[in-house]
C-alpha positions as CSV (number, residue, x, y, z in Angstrom):
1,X,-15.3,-42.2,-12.1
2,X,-17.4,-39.9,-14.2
3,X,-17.5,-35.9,-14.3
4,X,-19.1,-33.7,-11.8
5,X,-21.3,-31.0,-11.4
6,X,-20.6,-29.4,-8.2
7,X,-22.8,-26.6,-7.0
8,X,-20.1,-25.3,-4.9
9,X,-18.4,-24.1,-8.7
10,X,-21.7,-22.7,-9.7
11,X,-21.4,-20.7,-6.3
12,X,-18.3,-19.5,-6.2
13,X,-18.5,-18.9,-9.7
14,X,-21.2,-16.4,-8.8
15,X,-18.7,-13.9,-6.8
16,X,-16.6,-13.3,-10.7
17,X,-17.1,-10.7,-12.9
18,X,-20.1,-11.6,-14.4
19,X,-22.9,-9.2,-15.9
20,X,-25.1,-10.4,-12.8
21,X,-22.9,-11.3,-9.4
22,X,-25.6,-11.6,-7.0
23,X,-23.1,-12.9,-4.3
24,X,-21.8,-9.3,-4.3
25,X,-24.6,-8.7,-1.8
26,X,-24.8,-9.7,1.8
27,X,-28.5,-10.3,1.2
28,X,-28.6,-12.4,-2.4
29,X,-25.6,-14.4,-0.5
30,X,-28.2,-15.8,2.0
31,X,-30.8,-16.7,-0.2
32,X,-28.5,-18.7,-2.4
33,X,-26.9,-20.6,1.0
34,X,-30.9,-21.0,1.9
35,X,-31.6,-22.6,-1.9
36,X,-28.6,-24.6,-2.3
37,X,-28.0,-26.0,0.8
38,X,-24.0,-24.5,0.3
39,X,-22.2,-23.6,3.3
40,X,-21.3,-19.7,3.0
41,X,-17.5,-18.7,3.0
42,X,-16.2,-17.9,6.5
43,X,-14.0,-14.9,7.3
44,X,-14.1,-13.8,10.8
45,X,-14.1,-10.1,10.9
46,X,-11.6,-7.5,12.4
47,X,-14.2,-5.7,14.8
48,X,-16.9,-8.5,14.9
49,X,-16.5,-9.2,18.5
50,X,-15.9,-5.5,19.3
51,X,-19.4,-5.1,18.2
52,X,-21.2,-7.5,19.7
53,X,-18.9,-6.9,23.2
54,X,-19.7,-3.4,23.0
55,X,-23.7,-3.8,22.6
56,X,-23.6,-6.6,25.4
57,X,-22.3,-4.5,27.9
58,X,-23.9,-2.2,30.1
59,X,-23.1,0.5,29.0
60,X,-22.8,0.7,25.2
61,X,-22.2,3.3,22.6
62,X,-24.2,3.8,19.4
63,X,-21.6,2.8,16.5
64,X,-21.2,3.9,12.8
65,X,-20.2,1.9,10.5
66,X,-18.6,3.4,6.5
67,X,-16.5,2.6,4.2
68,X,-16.8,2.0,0.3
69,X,-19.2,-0.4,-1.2
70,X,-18.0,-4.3,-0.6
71,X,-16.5,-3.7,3.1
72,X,-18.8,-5.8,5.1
73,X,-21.2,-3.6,6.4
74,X,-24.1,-5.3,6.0
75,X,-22.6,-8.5,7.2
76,X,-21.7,-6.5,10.4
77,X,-25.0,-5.1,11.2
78,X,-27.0,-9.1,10.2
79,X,-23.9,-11.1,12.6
80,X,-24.5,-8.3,15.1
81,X,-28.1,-8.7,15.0
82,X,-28.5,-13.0,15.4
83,X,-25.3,-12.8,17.9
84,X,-28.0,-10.3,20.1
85,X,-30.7,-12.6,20.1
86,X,-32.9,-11.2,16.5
87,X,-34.6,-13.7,14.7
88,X,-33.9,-14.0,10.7
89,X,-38.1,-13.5,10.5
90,X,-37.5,-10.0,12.0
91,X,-34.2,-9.6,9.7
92,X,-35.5,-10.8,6.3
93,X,-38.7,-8.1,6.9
94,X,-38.7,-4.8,4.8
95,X,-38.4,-2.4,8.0
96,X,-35.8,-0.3,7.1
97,X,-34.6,0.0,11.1
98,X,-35.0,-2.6,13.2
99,X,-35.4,-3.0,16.6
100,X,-33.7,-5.3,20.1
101,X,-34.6,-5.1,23.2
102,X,-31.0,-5.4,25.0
103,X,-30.7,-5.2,28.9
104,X,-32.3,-1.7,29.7
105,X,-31.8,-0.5,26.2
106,X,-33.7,-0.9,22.6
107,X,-30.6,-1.0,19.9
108,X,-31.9,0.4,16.5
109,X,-29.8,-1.2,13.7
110,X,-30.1,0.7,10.2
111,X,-28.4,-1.5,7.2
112,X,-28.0,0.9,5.0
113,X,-28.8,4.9,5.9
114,X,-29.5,5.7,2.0
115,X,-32.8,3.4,2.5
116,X,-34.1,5.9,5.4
117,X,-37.6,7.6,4.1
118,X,-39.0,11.0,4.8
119,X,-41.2,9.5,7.5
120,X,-38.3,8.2,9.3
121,X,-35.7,11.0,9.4
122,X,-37.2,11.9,13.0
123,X,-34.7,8.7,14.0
124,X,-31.3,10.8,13.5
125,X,-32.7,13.1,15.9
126,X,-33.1,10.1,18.3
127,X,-29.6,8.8,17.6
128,X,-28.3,12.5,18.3
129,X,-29.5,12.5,21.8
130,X,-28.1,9.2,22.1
131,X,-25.2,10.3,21.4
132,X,-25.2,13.4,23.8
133,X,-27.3,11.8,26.2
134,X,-28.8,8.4,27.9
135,X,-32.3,8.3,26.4
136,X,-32.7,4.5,26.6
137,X,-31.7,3.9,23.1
138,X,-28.6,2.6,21.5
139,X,-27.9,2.7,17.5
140,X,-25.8,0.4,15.0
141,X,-26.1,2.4,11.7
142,X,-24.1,1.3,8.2
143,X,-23.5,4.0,5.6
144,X,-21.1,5.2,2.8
145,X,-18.9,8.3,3.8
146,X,-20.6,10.9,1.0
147,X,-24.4,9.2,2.4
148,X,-23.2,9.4,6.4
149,X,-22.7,12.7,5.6
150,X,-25.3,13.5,3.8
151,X,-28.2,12.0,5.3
152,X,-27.0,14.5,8.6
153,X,-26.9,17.5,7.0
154,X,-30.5,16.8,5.9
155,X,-31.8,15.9,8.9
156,X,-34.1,17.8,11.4
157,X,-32.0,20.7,12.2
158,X,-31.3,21.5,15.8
159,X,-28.3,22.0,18.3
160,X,-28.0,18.3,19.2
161,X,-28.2,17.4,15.4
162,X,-25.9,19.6,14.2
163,X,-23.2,19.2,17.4
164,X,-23.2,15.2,16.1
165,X,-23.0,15.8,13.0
166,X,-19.7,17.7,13.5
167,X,-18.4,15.0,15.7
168,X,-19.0,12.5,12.4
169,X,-17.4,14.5,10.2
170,X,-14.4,15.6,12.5
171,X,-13.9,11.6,13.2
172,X,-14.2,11.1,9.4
173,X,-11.2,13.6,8.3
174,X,-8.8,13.1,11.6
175,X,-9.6,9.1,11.3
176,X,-10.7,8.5,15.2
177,X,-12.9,6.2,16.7
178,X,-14.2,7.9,19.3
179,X,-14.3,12.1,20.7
180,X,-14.7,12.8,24.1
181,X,-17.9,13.6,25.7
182,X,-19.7,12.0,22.7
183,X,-20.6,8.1,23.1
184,X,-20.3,7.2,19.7
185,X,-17.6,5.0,17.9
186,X,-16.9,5.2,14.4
187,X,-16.0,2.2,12.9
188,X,-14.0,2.9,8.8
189,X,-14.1,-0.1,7.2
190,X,-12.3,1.4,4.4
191,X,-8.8,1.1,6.9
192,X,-9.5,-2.8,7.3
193,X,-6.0,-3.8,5.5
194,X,-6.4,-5.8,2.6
195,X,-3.4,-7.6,2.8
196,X,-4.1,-8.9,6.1
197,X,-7.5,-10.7,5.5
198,X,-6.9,-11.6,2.0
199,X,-4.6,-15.1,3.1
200,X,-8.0,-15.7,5.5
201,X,-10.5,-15.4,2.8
202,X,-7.7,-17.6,0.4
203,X,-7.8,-20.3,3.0
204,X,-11.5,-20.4,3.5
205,X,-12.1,-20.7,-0.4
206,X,-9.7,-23.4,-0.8
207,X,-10.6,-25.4,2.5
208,X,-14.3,-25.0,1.8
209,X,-16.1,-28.6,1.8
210,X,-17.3,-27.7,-1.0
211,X,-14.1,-28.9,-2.9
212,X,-15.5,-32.7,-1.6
213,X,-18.0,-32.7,-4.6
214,X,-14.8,-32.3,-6.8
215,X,-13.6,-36.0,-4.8
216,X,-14.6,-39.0,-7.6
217,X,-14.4,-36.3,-10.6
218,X,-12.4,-38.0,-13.9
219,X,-11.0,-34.9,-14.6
220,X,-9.7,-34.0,-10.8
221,X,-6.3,-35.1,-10.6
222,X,-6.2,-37.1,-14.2
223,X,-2.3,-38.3,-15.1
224,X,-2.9,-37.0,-18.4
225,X,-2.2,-33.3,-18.4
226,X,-4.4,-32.9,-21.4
227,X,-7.3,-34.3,-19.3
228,X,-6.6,-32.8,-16.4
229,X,-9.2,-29.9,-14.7
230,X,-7.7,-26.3,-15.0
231,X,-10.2,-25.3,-11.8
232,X,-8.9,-28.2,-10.0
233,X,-5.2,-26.5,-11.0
234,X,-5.3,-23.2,-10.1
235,X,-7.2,-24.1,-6.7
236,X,-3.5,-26.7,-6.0
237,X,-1.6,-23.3,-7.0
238,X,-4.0,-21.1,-5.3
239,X,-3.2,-23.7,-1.9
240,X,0.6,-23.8,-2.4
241,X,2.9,-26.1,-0.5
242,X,3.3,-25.7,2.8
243,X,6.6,-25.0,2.9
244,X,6.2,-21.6,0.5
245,X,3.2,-19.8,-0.8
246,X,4.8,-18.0,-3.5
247,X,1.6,-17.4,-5.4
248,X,-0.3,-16.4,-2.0
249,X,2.6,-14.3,-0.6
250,X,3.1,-12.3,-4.0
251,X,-0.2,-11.8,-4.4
252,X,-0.1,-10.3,-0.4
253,X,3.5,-8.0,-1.6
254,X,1.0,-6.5,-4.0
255,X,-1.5,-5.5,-1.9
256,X,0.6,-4.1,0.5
257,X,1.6,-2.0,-1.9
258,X,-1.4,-0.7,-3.0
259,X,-2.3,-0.2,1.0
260,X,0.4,2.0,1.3
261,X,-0.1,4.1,-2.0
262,X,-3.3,4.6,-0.2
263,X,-5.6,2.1,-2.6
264,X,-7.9,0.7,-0.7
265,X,-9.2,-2.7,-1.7
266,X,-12.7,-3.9,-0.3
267,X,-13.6,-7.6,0.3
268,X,-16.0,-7.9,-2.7
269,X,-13.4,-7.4,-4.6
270,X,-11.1,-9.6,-2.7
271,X,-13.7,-12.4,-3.3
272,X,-14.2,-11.6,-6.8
273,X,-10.6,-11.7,-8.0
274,X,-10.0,-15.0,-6.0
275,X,-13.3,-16.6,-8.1
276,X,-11.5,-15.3,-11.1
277,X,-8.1,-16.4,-10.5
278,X,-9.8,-19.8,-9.9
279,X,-12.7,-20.0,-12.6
280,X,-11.4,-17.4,-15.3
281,X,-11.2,-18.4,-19.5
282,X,-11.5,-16.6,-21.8
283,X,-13.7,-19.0,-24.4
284,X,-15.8,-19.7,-20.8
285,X,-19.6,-18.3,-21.1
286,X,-19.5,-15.4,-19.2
287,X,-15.2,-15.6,-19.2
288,X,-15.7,-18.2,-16.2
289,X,-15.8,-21.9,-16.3
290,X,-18.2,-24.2,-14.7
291,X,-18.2,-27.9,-14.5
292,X,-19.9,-28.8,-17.5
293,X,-17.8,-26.6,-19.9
294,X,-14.7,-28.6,-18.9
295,X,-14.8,-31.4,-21.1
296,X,-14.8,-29.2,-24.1
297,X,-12.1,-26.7,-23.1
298,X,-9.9,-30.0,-22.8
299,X,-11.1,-31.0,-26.2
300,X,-10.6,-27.9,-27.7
301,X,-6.7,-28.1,-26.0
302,X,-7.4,-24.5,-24.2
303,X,-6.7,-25.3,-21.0
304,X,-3.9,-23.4,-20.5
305,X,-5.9,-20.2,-21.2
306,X,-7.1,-21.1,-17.8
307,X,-4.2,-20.2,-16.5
308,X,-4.2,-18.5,-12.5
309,X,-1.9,-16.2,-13.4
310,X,-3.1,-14.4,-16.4
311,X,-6.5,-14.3,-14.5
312,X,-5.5,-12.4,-11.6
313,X,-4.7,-9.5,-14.0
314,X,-8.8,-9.8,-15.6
315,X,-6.6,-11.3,-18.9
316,X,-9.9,-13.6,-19.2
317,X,-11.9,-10.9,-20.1
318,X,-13.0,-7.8,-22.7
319,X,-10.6,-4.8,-22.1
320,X,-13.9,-3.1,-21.5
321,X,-14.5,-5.4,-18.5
322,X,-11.4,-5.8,-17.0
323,X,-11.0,-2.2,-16.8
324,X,-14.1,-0.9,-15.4
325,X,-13.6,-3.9,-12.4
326,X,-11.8,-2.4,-9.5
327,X,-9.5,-5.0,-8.6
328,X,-7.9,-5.5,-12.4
329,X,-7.8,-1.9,-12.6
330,X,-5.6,-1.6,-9.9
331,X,-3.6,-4.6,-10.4
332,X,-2.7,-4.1,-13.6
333,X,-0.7,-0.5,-13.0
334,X,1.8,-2.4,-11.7
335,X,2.1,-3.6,-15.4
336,X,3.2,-7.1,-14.7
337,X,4.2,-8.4,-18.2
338,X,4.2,-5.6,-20.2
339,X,7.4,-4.9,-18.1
340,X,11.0,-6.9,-18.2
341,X,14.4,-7.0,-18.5
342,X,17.0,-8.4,-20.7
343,X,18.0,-11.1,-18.3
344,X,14.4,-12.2,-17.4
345,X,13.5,-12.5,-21.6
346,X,16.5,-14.4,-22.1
347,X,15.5,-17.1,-20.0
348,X,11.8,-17.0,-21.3
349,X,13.0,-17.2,-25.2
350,X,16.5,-18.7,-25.3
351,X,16.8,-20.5,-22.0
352,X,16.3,-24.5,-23.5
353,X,19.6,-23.9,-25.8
354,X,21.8,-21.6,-23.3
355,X,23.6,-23.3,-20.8
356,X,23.8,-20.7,-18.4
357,X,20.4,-20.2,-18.6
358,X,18.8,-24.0,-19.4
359,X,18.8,-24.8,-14.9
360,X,16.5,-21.7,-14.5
361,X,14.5,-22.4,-17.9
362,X,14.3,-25.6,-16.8
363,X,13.2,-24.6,-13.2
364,X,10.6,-22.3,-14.0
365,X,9.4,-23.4,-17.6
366,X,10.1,-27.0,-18.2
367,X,8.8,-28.0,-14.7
368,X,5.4,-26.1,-15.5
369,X,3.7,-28.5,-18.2
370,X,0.4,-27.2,-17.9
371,X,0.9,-23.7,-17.8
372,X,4.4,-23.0,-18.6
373,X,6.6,-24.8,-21.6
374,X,4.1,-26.4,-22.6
375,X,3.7,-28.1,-26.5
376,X,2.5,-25.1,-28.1
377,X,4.4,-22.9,-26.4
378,X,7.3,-24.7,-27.6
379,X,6.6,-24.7,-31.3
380,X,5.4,-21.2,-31.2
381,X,8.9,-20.7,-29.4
382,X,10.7,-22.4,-32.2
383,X,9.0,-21.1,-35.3
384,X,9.6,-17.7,-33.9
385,X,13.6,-18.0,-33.4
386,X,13.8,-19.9,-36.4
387,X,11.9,-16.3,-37.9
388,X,9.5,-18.7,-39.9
389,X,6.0,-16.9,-38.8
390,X,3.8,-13.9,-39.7
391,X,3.1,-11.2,-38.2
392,X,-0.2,-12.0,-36.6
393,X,2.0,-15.4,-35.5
394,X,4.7,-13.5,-33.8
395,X,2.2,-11.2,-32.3
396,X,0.5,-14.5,-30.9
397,X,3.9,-15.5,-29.5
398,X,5.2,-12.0,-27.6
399,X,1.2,-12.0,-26.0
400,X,2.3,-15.4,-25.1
401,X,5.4,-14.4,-23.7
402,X,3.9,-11.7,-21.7
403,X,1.5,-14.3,-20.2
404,X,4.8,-16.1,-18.9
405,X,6.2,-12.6,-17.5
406,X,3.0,-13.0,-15.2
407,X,3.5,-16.7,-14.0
408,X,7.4,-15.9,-13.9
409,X,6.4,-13.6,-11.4
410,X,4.0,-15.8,-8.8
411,X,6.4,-18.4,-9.2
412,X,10.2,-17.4,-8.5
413,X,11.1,-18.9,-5.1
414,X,13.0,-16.4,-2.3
415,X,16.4,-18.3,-3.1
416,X,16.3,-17.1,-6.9
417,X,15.2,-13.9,-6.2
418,X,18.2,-12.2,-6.1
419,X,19.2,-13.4,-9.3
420,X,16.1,-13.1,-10.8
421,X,14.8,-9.5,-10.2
422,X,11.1,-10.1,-10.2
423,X,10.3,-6.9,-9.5
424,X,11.9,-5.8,-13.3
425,X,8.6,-7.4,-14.6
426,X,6.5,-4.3,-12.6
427,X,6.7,-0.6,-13.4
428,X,8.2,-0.4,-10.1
429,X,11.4,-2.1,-9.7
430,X,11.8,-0.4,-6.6
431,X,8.7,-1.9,-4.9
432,X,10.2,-4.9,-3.3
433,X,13.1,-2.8,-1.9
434,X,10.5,-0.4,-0.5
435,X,8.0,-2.9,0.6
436,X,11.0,-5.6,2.3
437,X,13.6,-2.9,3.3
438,X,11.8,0.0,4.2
439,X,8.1,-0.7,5.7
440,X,8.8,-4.2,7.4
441,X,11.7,-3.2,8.4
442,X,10.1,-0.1,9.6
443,X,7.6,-1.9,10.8
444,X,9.5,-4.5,12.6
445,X,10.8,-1.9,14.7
446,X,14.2,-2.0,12.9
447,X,15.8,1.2,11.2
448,X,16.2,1.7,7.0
449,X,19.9,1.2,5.8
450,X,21.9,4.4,5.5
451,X,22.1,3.4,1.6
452,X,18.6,3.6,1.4
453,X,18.2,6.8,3.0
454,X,21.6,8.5,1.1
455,X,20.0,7.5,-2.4
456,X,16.6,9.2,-1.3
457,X,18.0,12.2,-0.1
458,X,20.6,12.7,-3.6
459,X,17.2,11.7,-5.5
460,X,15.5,15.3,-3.1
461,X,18.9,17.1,-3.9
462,X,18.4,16.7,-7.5
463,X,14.9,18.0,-7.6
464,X,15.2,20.6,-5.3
465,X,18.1,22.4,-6.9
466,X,17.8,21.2,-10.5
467,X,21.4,19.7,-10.5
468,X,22.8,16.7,-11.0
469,X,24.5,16.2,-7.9
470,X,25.7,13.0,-6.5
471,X,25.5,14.9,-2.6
472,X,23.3,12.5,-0.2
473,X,25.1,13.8,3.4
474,X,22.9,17.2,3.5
475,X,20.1,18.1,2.1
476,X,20.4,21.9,0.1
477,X,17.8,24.3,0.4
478,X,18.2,27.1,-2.2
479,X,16.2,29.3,-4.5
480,X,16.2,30.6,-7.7
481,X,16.2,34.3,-6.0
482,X,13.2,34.2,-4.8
483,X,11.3,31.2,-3.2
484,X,9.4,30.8,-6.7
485,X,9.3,26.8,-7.8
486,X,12.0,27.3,-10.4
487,X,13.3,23.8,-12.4
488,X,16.9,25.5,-11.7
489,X,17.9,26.8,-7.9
490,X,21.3,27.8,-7.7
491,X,20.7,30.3,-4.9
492,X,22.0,28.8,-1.7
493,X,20.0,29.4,1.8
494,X,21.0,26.3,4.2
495,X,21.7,22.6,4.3
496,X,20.5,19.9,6.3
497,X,22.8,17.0,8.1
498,X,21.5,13.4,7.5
499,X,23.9,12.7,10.5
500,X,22.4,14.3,13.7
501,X,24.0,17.8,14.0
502,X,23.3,20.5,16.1
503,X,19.6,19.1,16.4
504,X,19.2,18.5,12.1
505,X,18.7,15.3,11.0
506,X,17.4,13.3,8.3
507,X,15.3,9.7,9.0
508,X,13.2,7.4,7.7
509,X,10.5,6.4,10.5
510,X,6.5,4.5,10.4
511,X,3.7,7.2,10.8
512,X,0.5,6.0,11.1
513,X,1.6,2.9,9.5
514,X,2.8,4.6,6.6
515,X,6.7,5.5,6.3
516,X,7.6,8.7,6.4
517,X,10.9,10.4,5.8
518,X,11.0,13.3,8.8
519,X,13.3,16.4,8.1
520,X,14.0,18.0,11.9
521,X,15.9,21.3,11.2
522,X,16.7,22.5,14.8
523,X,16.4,21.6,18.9
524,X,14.1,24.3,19.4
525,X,10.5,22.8,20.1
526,X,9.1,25.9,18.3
527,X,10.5,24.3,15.1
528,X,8.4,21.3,13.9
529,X,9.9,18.7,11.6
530,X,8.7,18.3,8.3
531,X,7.5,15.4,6.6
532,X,7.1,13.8,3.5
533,X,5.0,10.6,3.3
534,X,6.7,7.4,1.1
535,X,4.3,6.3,-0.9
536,X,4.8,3.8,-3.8
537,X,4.9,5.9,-6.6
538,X,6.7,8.6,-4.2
539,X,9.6,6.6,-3.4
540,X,9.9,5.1,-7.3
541,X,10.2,8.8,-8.4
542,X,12.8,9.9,-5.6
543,X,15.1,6.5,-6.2
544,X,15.0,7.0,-10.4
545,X,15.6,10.7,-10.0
546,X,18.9,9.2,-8.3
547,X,19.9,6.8,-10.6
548,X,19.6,9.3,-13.3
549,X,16.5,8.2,-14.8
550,X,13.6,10.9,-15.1
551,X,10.0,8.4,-15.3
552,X,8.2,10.3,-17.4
553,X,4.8,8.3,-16.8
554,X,4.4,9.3,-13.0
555,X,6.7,12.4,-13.3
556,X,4.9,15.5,-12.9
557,X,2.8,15.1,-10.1
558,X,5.6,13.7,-8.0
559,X,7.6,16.6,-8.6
560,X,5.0,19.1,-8.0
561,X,5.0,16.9,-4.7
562,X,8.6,17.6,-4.2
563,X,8.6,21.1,-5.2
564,X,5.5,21.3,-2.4
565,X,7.8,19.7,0.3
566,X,10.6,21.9,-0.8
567,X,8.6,25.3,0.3
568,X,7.9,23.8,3.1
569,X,11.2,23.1,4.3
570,X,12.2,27.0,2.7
571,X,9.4,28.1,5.2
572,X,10.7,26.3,7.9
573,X,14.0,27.6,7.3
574,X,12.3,31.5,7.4
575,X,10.8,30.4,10.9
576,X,14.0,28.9,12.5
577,X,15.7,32.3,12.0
578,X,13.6,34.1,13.4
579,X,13.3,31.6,16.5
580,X,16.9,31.9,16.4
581,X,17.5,35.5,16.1
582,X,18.3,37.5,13.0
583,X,22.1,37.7,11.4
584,X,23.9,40.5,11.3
585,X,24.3,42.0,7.0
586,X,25.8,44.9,5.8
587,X,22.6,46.9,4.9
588,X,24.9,48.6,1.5
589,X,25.8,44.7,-0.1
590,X,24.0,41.7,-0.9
591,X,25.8,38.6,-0.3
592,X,25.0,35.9,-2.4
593,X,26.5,31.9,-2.3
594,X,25.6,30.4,-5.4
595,X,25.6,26.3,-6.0
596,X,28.2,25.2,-8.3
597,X,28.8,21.1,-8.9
598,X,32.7,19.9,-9.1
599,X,34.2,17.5,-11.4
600,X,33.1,14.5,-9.0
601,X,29.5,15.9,-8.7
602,X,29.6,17.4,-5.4
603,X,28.0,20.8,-4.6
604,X,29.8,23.5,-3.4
605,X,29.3,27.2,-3.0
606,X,30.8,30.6,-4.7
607,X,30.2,33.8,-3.0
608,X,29.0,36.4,-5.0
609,X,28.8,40.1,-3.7
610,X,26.3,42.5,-4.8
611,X,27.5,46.2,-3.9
612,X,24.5,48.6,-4.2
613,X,26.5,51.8,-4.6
């Protein structure tokens, strides 16, 4: 057995962060399968077959394809085109639209709209009265929202051009396919959820037969830890056993999240993080390993720098770097490691001697030679309890420790989590509640415990009126005297039932995919509900505000938020009375019900009379 050089490393380590990823781009992709004979990653897309079903039938509409940069819009428009019949010779030319005869029809497919010249702006007028009309022509166009846009509003101005255009736009802000009377779809690549193709793109990466060059390599599967490959590692941990994916499924939980806080993530940067996670060192050239720098990282005993779960964060590389790449940006403001709890720490530092604590040290550190208690981890470990080290050496060993925050939180099986409250190690410990008890079980068609619901509404009572109340039953609309945004409103004007009563209710329900706590104040159907969308950071905010805590770091925005939702329930409030009629007041007194809080934190209201004589 001797070491190899496998060109499927040198590949995928193309798709990392380095100062030069041509694999980024659906056209540099093809030329390097062409040059190095390497089969290309598979993913089938969402709306692949959509395409090509809608431009084989008979009667077709012209589709536009946006999103961000990265979500597969090139690929589209290059599949669609060979699925139809085009030859690569056609493809590979420098036309910027290109053209298919397809049953009575010529499709025009445009790649990218940015690339369209002066000479051909004539085409949008085309692709207007395509739109409107049947003029023999049908159109697959790619383009980024701001260019899509933009590229309209500059084109030949007339009715038809300017009608479409609308109909873009409109589709764009409302996020619809389709308007009637218009025979267009628009297809936003920027919805495609993360989450949901990330486990395909995993599985093709790791089942690529690429890995086969990897088969007679020394360092593969070596019995000697210290020889042993870190790529070759992190792709087993990457895998996971069959019978749990801890790795893959937090690594899901995490996008999900960031789907629902409305971060989008495109596939570029779903490919690049997994080529990361897999290749990523930071003594590496270019922070990403490659065959032939193995047999020194294993001299050097830096292997476990390699580690999978310090690379998923960008830990490989420059602050500079890591922050200015999309994926590390986002990942890291869930602050996984710079987060914990007492518990959690007290495994990580004093587990090996604590009894109570040496079965899950042993579990989760212990087990882990290569990337958890490991030698030096161990003697950095002991000289730090034992308080012999510097500074710079206790420094060395809390970055450590931080590092085994990170792994502590890919690896925690679902029959410790309970005990182990992984989601202490984010800046939202709230996240796994809201992602497991509120949108899958939202989503699963089942309703939100009452709990849930009572601690969100106390959190909205607290905010709204500026008290520390412990009421979650109703929620209390009042003012400071006016409907001004005061921090204190003691002046009472109504309260809401969470239990359904007299039409009023308080629930918890999916919207678009997104949950959604629904406020319905009365029967009437002239009185709409109002809404409040539960967001991450939302829902972290309203739950803290509960517990008494005030988050500082995502504070003000979500309170203006609040404040925001307030006023809109005050003004729903105004228009319910007048649906409902107005009340009868003495015209010579003001009366006033002010919001007092008992002994046991409970709201209740004084009457106070204003006589104007």
């Amino acid at each position: 057995m001797s070491m190899n050089k496998s060109s499927w490393i040198n590949f995928l380590r193309q798709y990392g962060p380095i100062p030069r990823n041509d694999n980024m781009y659906d056209e540099a992709i093809q030329r390097s399968i062409l040059k190095k004979g390497i089969e290309p990653i598979k993913v089938e897309p969402e709306y692949l077959s959509i395409l090509i079903e809608n431009f084989k039938s008979d009667y077709p509409n012209s589709i536009v394809l946006t999103g961000t940069a990265g979500d597969g819009k090139t690929f589209y428009c290059r599949e669609v085109w060979f699925a139809l019949g085009g030859t690569k010779e056609e493809w590979d030319n420098s036309k910027t639209i290109k053209v298919l005869p397809i049953k009575n029809q010529l499709l025009y497919v445009i790649k990218d709209l940015s690339e369209l010249s002066e000479i051909n702006r004539y085409i949008i007028s085309d692709m207007a009265e395509s739109i409107k009309q049947d003029n023999g022509k049908v159109f697959l166009v790619a383009a980024n929202d701001g260019q899509l846009i933009e590229k309209w509003k500059t084109a030949e101005n007339n009715y038809i051009v300017g009608e479409v255009a609308d109909c873009i736009e409109e589709l764009l802000v409302s996020d619809k396919q389709h308007k009637k009377g218009y025979n267009l779809q628009l297809i936003n690549l920027s919805r495609t959820n993360s989450a949901k193709i990330f486990p395909r793109i995993i599985k093709s990466v790791v089942e690529h037969p690429g890995w086969n060059e990897c088969e007679n390599c020394l360092f593969r599967d070596n019995d000697s830890i210290e020889k042993r490959c870190p790529i070759w590692e992190n792709k087993k941990r990457l895998e996971g056993a069959a019978d749990e994916k801890v790795l893959q499924n937090r690594l899901v939980d995490l996008l999900e999240l960031c789907e629902l806080n409305e971060v989008h993530i495109p596939i570029r940067q779903l490919l690049l993080l997994i080529s990361n996670m897999l290749l990523g060192h930071p003594g590496a050239k270019d922070k990403l390993l490659s065959c032939n720098q193995i047999p020194k990282i294993l001299e050097n005993n830096t292997a476990s720098n390699a580690s999978i779960y310090r690379n998923i964060f960008g830990e490989n590389l420059s602050d500079r770097r890591r922050e200015s790449t999309d994926i590390f940006s986002t990942l890291n403001r869930f602050g996984i490691g710079t987060e914990s709890n007492n518990f959690i720490d007290n495994i990580l530092i004093f587990g090996e001697d604590d009894p109570e604590l040496f079965d899950l040290f042993s579990k989760y550190m212990i087990s882990d030679k290569y990337y958890g208690a490991n030698e030096t981890f161990k003697a950095e470990q002991k000289s730090y309890l034992e308080g012999e080290v510097s500074k710079e050496e206790s420094d060395g060993f809390l970055y450590r420790l931080r590092s085994q925050r990170q792994r502590l939180f890919f690896t925690v099986n679902s029959s410790d989590i309970e005990e182990i409250q992984i989601w202490d190690l984010t800046t939202f410990k709230y996240a796994g509640e809201f992602l497991e008890r509120v949108y899958r079980r939202l989503d699963n068609e089942k309703k939100v415990q009452p709990k849930i619901l009572a601690r969100l509404v106390k959190g909205i009572n607290r905010i709204s009126t500026g008290l520390l109340t412990k009421d979650s039953d109703e929620i209390y609309l009042s003012t400071s005297g006016s409907h001004s945004q005061s921090k204190i409103s003691r002046v009472y004007e109504s309260e809401i039932s969470v239990r359904p009563n007299r039409g009023e209710s308080v629930n918890i329900i999916l919207k678009d995919g997104k949950p959604v706590l629904t406020v319905n104040m009365s029967l009437s159907d002239e009185v709409e509900a109002i809404s409040l969308k539960l967001h991450l950071v939302r829902y972290e905010f309203i739950s803290r505000v509960a517990e008494g805590e005030l988050p500082g770091s995502f504070s003000r925005e979500c309170y203006e938020d609040l404040l925001a939702f307030k006023s809109r329930l005050l003004n729903q409030l105004d228009h319910r009375r007048k649906v409902e009629g107005p009340y009868e007041n003495d015209q010579d007194r003001l009366v006033l019900e002010l919001l007092r809080i008992n002994n046991e934190g409970m709201l209740y209201k004084r009457t106070v009379e204003v006589d104007f004589e």
